[in-house]
C-alpha positions as CSV (number, residue, x, y, z in Angstrom):
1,X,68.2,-122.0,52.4
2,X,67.0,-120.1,49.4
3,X,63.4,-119.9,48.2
4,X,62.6,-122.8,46.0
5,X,61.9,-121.0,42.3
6,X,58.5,-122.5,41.2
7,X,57.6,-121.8,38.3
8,X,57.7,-118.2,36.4
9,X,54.6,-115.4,35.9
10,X,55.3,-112.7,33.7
11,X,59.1,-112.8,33.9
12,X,59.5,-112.9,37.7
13,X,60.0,-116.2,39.9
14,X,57.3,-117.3,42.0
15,X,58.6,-118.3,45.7
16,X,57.2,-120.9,48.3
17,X,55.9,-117.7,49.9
18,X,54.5,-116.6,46.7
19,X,52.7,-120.4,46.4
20,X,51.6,-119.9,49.4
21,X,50.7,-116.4,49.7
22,X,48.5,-117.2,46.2
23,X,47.1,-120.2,47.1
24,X,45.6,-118.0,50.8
25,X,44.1,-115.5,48.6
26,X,42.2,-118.7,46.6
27,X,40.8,-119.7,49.4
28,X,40.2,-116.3,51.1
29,X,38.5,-115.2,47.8
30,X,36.4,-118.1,47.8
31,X,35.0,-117.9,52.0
32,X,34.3,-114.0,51.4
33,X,33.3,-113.9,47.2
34,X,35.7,-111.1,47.1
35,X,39.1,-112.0,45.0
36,X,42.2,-110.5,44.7
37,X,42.6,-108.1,42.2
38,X,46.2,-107.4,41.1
39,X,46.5,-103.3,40.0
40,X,42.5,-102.5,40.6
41,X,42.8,-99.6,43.0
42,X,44.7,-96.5,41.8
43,X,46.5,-93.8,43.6
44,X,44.9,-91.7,45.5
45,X,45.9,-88.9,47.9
46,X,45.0,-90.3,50.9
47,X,44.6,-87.1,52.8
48,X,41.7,-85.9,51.3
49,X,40.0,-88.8,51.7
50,X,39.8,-89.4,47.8
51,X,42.1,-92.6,47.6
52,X,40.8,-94.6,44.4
53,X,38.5,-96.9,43.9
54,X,36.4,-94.9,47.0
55,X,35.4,-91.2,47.8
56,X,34.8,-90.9,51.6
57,X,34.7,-87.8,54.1
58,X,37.3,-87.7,56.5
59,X,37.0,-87.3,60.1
60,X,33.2,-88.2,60.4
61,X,33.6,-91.3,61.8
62,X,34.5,-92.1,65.6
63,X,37.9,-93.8,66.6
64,X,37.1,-97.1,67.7
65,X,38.5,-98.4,71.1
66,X,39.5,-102.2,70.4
67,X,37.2,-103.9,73.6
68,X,39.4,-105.6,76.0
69,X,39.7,-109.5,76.2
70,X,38.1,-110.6,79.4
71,X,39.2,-114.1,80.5
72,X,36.8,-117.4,80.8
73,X,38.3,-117.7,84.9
74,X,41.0,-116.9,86.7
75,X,43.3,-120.0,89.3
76,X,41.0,-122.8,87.5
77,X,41.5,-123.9,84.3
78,X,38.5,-124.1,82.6
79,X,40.2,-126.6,80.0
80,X,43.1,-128.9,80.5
81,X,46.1,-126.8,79.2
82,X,48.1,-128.7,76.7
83,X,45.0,-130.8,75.5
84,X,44.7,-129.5,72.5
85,X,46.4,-130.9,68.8
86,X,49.6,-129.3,69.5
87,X,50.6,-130.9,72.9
88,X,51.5,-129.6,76.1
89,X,54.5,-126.9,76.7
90,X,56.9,-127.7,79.3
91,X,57.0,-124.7,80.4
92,X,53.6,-125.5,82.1
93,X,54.9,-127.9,84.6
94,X,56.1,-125.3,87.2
95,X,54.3,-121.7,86.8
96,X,56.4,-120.2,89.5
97,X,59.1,-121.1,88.0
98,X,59.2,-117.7,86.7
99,X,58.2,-115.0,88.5
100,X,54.3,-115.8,89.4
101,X,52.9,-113.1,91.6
102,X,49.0,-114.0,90.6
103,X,47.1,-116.8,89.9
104,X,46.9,-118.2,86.0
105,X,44.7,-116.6,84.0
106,X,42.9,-118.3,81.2
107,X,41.8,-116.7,77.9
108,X,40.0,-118.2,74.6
109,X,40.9,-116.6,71.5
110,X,39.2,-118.0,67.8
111,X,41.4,-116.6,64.5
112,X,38.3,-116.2,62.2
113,X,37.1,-114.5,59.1
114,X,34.9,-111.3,59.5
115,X,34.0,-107.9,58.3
116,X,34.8,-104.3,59.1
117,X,33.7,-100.9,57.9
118,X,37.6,-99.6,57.5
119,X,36.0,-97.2,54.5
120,X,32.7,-95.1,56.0
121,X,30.1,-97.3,54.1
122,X,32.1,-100.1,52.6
123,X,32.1,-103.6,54.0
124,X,35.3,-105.3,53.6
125,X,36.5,-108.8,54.7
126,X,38.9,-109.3,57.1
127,X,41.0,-111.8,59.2
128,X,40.5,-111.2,62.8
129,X,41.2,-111.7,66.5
130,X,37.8,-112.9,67.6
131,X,37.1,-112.1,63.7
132,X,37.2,-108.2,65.0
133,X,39.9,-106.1,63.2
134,X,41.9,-104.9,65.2
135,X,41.9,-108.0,68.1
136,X,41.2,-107.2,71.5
137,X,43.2,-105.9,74.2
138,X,45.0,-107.7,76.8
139,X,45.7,-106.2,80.1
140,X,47.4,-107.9,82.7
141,X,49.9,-107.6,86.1
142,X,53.4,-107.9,85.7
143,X,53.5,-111.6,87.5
144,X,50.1,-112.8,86.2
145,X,50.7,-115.8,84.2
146,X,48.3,-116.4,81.3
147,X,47.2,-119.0,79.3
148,X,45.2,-118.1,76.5
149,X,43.9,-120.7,73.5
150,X,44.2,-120.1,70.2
151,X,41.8,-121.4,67.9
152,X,42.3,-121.4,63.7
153,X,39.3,-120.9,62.1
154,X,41.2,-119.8,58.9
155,X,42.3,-121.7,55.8
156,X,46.3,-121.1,56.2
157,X,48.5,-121.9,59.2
158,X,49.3,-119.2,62.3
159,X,51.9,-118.4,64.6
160,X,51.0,-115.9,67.3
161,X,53.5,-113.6,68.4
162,X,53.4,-111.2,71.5
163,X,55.7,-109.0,70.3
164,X,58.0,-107.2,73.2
165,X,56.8,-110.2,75.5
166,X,59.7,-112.0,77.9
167,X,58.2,-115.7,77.2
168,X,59.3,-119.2,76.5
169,X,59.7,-120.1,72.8
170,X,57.1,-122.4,72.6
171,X,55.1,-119.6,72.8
172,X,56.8,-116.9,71.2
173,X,55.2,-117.5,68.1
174,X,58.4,-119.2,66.2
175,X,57.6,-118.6,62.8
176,X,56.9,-122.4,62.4
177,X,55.3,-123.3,65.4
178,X,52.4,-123.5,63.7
179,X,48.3,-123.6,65.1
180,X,46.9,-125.7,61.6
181,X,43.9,-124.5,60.0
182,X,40.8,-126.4,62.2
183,X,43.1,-126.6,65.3
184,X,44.3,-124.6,68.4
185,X,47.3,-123.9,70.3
186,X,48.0,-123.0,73.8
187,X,50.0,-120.0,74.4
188,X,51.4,-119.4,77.8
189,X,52.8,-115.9,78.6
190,X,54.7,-115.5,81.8
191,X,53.6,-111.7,82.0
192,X,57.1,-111.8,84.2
193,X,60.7,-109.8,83.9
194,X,64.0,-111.3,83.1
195,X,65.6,-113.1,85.2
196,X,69.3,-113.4,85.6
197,X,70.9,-115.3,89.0
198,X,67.6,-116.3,90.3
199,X,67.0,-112.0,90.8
200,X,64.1,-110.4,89.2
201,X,64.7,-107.3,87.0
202,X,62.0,-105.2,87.4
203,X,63.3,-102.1,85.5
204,X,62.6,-104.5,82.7
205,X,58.5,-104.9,83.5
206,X,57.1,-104.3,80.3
207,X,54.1,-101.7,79.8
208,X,53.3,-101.3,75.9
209,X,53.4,-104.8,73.7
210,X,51.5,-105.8,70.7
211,X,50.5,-109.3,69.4
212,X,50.1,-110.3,65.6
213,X,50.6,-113.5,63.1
214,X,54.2,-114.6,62.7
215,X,53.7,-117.2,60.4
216,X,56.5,-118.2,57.7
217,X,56.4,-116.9,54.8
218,X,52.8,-115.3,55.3
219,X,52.8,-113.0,58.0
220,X,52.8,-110.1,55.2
221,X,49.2,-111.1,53.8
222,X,47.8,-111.9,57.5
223,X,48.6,-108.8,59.5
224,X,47.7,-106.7,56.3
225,X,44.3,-108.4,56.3
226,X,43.7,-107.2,60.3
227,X,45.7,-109.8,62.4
228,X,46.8,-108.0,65.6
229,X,46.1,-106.3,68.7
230,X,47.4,-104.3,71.5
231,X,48.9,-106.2,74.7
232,X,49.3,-104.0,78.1
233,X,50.9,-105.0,81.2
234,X,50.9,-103.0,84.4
235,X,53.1,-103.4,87.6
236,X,53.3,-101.5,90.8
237,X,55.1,-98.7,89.9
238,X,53.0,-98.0,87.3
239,X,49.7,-98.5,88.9
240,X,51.1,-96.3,91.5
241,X,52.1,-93.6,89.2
242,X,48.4,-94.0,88.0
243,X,46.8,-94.0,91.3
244,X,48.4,-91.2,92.0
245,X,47.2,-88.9,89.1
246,X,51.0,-88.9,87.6
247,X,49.9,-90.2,84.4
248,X,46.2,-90.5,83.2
249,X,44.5,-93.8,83.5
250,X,41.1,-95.1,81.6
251,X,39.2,-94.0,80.0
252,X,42.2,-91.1,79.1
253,X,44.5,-93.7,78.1
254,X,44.3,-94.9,74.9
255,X,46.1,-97.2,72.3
256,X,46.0,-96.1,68.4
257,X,47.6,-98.6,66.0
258,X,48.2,-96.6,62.7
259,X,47.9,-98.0,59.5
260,X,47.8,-97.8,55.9
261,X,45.5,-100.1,53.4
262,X,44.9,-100.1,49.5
263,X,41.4,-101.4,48.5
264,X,39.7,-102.9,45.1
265,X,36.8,-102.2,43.5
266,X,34.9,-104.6,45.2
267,X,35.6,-103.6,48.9
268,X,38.3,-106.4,49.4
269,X,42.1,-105.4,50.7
270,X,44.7,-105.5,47.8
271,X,47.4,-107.2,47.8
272,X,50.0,-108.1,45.5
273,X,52.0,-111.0,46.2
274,X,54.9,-110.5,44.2
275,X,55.7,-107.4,45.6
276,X,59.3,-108.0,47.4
277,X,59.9,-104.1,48.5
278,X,57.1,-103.6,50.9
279,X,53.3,-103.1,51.1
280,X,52.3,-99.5,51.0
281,X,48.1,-98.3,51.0
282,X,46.3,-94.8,50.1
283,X,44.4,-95.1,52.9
284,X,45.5,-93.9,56.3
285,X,43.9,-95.8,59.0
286,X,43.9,-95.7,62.8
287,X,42.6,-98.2,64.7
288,X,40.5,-99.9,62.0
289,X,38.9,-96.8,60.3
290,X,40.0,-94.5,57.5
291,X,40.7,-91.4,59.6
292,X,38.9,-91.0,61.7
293,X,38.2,-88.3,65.0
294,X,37.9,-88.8,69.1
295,X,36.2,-85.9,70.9
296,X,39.1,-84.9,73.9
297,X,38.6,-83.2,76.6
298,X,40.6,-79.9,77.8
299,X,43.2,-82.0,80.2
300,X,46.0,-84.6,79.5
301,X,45.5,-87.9,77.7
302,X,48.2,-91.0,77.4
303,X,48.5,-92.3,74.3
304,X,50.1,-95.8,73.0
305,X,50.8,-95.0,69.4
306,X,51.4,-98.4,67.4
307,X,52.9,-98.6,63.5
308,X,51.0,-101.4,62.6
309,X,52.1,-100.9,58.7
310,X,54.1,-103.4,56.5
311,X,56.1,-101.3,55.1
312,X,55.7,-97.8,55.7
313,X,57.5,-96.0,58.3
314,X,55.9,-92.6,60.1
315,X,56.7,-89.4,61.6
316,X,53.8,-88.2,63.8
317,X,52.9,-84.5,64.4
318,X,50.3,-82.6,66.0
319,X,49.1,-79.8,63.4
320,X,49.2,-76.9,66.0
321,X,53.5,-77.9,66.8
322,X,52.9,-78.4,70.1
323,X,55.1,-80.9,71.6
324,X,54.1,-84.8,73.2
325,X,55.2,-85.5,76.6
326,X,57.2,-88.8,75.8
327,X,56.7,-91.3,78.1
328,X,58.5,-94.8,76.7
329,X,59.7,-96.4,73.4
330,X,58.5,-100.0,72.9
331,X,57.8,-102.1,75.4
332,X,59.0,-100.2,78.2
333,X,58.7,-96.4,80.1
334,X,61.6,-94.2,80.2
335,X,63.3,-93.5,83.5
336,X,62.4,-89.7,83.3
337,X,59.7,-88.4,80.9
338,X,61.3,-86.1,78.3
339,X,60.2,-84.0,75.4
340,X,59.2,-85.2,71.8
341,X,58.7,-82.6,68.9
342,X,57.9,-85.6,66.7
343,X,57.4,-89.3,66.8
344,X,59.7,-91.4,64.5
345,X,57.5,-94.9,64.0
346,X,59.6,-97.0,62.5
347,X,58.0,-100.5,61.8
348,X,56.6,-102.1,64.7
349,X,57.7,-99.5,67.1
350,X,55.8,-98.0,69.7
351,X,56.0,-94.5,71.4
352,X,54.2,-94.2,74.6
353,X,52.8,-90.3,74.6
354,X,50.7,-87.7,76.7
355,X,49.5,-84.7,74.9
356,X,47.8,-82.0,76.5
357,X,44.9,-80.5,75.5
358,X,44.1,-77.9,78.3
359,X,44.7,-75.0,76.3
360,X,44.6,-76.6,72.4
361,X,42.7,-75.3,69.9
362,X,39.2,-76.5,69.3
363,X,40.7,-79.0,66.2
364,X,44.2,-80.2,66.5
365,X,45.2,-83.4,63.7
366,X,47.5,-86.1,63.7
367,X,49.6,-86.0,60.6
368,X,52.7,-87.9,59.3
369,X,55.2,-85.9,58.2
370,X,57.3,-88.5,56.6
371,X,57.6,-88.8,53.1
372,X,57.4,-92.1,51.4
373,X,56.8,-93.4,48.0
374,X,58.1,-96.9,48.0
375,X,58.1,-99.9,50.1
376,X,62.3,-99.4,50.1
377,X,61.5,-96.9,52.4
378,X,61.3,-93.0,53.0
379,X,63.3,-90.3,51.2
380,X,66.5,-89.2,52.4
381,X,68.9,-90.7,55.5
382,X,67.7,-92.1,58.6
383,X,69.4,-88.7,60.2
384,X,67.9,-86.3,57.4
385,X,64.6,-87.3,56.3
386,X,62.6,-85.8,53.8
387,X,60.0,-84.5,55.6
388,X,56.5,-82.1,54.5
389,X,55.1,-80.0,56.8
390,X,51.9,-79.5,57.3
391,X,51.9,-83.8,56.7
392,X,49.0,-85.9,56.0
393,X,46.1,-85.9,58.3
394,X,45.5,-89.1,60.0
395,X,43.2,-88.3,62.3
396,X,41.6,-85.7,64.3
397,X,41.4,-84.6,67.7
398,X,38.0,-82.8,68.9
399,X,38.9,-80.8,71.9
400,X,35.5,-79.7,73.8
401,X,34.6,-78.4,77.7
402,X,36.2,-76.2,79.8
403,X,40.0,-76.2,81.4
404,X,40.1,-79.2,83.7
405,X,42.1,-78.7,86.6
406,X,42.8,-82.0,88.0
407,X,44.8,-83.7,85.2
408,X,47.5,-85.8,85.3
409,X,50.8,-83.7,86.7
410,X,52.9,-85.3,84.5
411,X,55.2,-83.3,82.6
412,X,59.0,-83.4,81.0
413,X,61.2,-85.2,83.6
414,X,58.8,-86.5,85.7
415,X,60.4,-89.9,87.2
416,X,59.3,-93.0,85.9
417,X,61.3,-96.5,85.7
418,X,64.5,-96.8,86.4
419,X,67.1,-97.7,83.7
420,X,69.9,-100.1,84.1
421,X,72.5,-100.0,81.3
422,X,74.7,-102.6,80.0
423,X,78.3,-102.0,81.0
424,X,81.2,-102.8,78.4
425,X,82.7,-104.9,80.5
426,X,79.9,-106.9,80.7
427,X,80.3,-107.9,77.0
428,X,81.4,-111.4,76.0
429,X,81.3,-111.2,72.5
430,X,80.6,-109.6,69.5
431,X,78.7,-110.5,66.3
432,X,77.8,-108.4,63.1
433,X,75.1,-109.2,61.2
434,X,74.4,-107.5,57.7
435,X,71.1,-106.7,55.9
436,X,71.2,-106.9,52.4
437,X,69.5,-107.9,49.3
438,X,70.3,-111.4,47.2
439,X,69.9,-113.6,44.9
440,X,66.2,-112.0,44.4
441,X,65.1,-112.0,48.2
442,X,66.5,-110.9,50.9
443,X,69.1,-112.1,53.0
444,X,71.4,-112.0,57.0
445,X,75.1,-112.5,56.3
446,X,74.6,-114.1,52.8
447,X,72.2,-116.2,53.9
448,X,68.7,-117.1,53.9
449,X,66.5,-117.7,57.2
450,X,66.6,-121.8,57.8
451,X,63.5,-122.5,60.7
452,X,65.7,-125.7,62.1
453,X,69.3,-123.6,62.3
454,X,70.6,-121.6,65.5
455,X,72.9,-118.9,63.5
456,X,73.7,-117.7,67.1
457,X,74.5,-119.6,70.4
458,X,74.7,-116.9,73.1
459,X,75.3,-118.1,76.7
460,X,72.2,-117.6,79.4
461,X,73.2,-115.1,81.6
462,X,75.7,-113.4,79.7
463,X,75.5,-109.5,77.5
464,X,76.8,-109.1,73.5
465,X,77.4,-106.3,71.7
466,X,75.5,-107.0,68.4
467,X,76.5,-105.0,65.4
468,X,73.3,-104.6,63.0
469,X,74.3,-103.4,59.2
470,X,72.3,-102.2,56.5
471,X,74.3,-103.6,53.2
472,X,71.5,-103.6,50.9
473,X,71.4,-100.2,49.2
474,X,68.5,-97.7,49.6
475,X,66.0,-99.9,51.5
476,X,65.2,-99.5,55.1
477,X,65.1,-102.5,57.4
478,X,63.5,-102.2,61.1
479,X,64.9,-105.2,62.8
480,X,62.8,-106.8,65.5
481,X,64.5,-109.0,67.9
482,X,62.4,-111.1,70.1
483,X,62.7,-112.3,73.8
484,X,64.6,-109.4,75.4
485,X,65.1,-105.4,75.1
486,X,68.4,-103.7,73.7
487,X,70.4,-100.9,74.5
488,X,71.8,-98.9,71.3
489,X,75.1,-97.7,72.4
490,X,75.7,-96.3,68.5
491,X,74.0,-95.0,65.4
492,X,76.8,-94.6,62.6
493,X,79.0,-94.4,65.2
494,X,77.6,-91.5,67.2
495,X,75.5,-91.8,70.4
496,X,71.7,-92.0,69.2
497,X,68.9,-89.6,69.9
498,X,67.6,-88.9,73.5
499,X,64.7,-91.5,72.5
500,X,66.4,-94.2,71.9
501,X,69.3,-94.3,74.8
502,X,67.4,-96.7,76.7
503,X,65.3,-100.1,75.3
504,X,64.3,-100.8,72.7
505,X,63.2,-103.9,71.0
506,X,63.2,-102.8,67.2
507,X,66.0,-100.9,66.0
508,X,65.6,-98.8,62.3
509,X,68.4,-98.9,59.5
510,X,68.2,-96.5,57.2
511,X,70.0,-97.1,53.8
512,X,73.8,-97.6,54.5
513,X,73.3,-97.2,58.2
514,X,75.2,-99.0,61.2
515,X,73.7,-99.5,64.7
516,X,75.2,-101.2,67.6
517,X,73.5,-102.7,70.4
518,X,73.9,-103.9,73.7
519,X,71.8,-106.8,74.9
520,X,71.2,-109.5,77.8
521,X,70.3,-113.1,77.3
522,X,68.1,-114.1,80.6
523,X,65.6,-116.8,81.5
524,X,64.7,-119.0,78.8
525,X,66.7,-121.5,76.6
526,X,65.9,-120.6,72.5
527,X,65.0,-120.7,69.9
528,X,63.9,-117.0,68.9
529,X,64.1,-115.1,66.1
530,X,65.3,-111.5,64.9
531,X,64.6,-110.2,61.4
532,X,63.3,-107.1,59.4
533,X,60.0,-105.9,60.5
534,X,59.1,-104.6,56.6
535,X,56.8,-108.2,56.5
536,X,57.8,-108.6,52.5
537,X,61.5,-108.6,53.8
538,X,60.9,-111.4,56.7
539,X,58.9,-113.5,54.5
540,X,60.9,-113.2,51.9
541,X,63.7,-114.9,54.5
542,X,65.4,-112.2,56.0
543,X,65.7,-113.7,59.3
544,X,67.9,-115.4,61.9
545,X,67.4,-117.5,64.8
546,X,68.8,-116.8,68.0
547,X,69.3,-120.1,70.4
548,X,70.3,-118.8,74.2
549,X,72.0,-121.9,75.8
550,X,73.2,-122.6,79.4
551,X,76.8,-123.9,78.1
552,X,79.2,-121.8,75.5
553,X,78.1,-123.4,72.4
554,X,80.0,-122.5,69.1
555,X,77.5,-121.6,66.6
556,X,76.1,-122.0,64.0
557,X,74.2,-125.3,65.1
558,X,70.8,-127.1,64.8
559,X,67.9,-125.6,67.1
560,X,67.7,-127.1,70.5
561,X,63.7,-127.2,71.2
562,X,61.0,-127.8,68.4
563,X,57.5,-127.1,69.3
564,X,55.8,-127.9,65.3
């Protein structure tokens, strides 16, 4: 369907989204006395720490650790699941059903205003997690079902999505599965691996997932203003790798979601929403602060590096060009650790990193590389980016104490998961779906994203080869797709780079670039979604549903399951 024209504000159409988007900031303005102020902060270079309207001093501030969520009990519900406004999943009514190793845990979550210090010295309001910015972290076993409630204590509607998770829809966070303002939601995540034939596929065990609002049409504003937070699952084989001083466990593992932000006058996040490109800040923030520094010591340290941004894409670098031990993309480890010069963050994406600092220099900074000026995306191709070198620092890395000798032994092809790839022959069908820009918005195949339509019917149990197409000029478009990995077999027709041979579960097209997949539909029945990861693209309907059935179904058709 195509976004309902309302009314028009200095020569542009204003959009449901746009209504919406508007009416959140009304309210938001009036909880925290702030406002939105269209056009108040300036440019800024970000770098130096001089982005307009404040002066700061970079790298005097500690990175934050996000504190990790600890649940109310573990095999007794401490509340009836399911007795909350939105009902009861049926996916409750037989845990192992899918996988269970451990007994349910059970988490409370409230989605509230709050404040953070993002500038050293400025107070600026926020939408949190737990009203914290950014949420806690989750860690969990691979097999430890979870049920955690989600309370909206905010004055728009929520969706919750654990993004890289293998879960039922109901709790995917469909973008209108709603938890209403004043109510809550039960969420229950499997923590489990595909299944396909009644058989387990743990080469699939996820490690690395994030969680943030998936709301229609609003999921821009919401993350922007601090709605997400890192999600880390652990099986055996990675406990054991861990255990046995392969790869560095706490406190030397460490998740970093980078970001960028653009503030007002008064303290408050700006945002503009009638912006359709993409969101892009003069700030550079990791983990909640405007770059900020962590003290290191001289050994190895894993790190989970998160793009967090709306629009803007990143290509990390350590200042001194030494390379990062890369130890997974996404949601999942690599089957043999390999060598990464630089990490390409597209939107949403996730590269899973140890960097040694035994013999570093006493200051070593994280910059981004990656030159971009415009929510359409960065300059040049997806295969020759403009790049700057030295980049912009993001942060820094204090490296103090003498050599340590009993770091981790990791190092480039150390063994870690195995990989199973799709065969071709496995393929039942094919499908191409193209990314382009229409009728003011953006669009899948001519078409705009309808909540209550399936625009694909794969069969459970069954692989496609999916053919993703950028048709919409110069922008870039990151395309999430939920519920399971892929497998890139293509990039313009040529195999892709070392990094991304194995999963994946976002996939970036450049301007006037072609990527085919390779992907398995296992487990649950639908519906899920896939869309563009820039969140002014997928609220501005650049989406599709995905509806895995048990029966060859001709598609398009109406969703099967409807959790509102």
């Amino acid at each position: 369907m195509e976004p309902d024209a309302k009314k028009s504000f200095s020569g542009r159409k204003i959009t449901r989204r746009q209504t919406i988007q508007m009416s959140s900031a009304s309210l938001a303005a009036g909880l925290f006395a702030g406002g939105l102020a269209i056009g108040a902060s300036g440019k800024g270079k970000g770098g130096t720490g001089s982005a307009a309207p404040f002066n700061f001093t970079p790298f005097t501030v500690d990175l934050p650790i996000p504190p990790v969520k600890q649940p109310l009990s573990r095999g007794v519900a401490p509340y009836t699941p399911g007795d909350v406004f939105h009902g009861i999943a049926p996916e409750f009514a037989n845990f192992q059903d899918y996988g269970a190793l451990y007994p349910t845990s059970y988490y409370e979550m409230r989605m509230r205003p709050g404040f953070a210090e993002i500038i050293p010295g400025v107070r600026t309001p926020i939408y949190g997690y737990d009203g914290i910015y950014p949420g806690p972290t989750f860690k969990a076993r691979v097999g430890e079902p979870m049920v955690v409630r989600q309370w909206n204590d905010l004055p728009a509607e929520m969706s919750v999505h654990l993004h890289g998770g293998h879960n039922p829809p109901h709790s995917d966070g469909y973008p209108n599965f709603y938890v209403l303002p004043g109510r809550a939601r039960d969420y229950y995540y499997t923590n489990s691996v595909p299944r396909e034939n009644g058989v387990l596929d743990y080469n699939e065990a996820p490690s690395t997932m994030w969680y943030h609002d998936h709301a229609m049409d609003i999921s821009d504003e919401h993350v922007l203003r601090g709605l997400s937070g890192f999600f880390l699952t652990y099986d055996d084989l990675e406990l054991g790798l861990i255990q046995s001083n392969v790869l560095p466990g706490d406190p030397y593992d460490i998740p970093i979601v980078v970001q960028d932000r653009k503030f007002n006058r008064d303290g408050t996040l700006f945002f503009d929403p009638l912006d359709h490109d993409g969101y892009l800040g003069d700030v550079w923030v990791c983990n909640g602060k405007a770059q900020p520094k962590l003290r290191v010591e001289r050994r190895k340290y894993r790190f989970r590096f998160l793009n967090g941004a709306n629009a803007r894409l990143f290509e990390l670098r350590l200042s001194n060009g030494q390379p990062f031990i890369g130890l997974g993309k996404d949601t999942w480890l690599y089957p043999n650790a390999i060598r990464r010069d630089t990490l390409l963050l597209g939107l949403a994406n996730r590269a899973d990193v140890v960097i040694d600092f035994t013999n570093a220099p006493n200051e070593v900074f994280l910059e981004n590389i990656l030159v971009q000026e415009s929510g359409r995306g960065p300059k040049g191709k997806l295969d020759d980016r403009e790049v700057q070198i030295p980049g912009t620092r993001l942060m820094k890395f204090e490296v103090v104490g003498p050599r340590q000798t009993n770091s981790a032994t990791v190092d480039v092809g150390q063994a870690l998961r195995p990989h199973t790839p799709i065969r071709a022959d496995e393929i039942v069908a094919t499908r191409t779906f193209e990314f382009e820009r229409g009728k003011g918005a953006w669009m899948i195949n001519k078409r705009f994203y309808d909540p209550a339509l399936a625009n694909a019917t794969p069969t459970l149990g069954t692989a496609e080869r999916w053919i993703l197409r950028n048709g919409g000029g110069g922008w870039w478009h990151p395309i999430h797709i939920h519920l399971e990995s892929h497998q890139i077999q293509r990039i313009d027709g040529r195999a892709p780079p070392l990094e991304d041979r194995f999963k994946s579960d976002t996939a970036t097209l450049g301007g006037g670039t072609e990527i085919e997949i390779f992907m398995k539909f296992r487990t649950f029945r639908g519906p899920f979604v896939f869309h563009c990861h820039n969140l002014a693209h997928e609220d501005m309907r650049m989406m599709f549903t995905f509806d895995p059935r048990t029966t060859p179904t001709r598609s398009p058709q109406p969703i099967q399951q409807s959790f509102p």
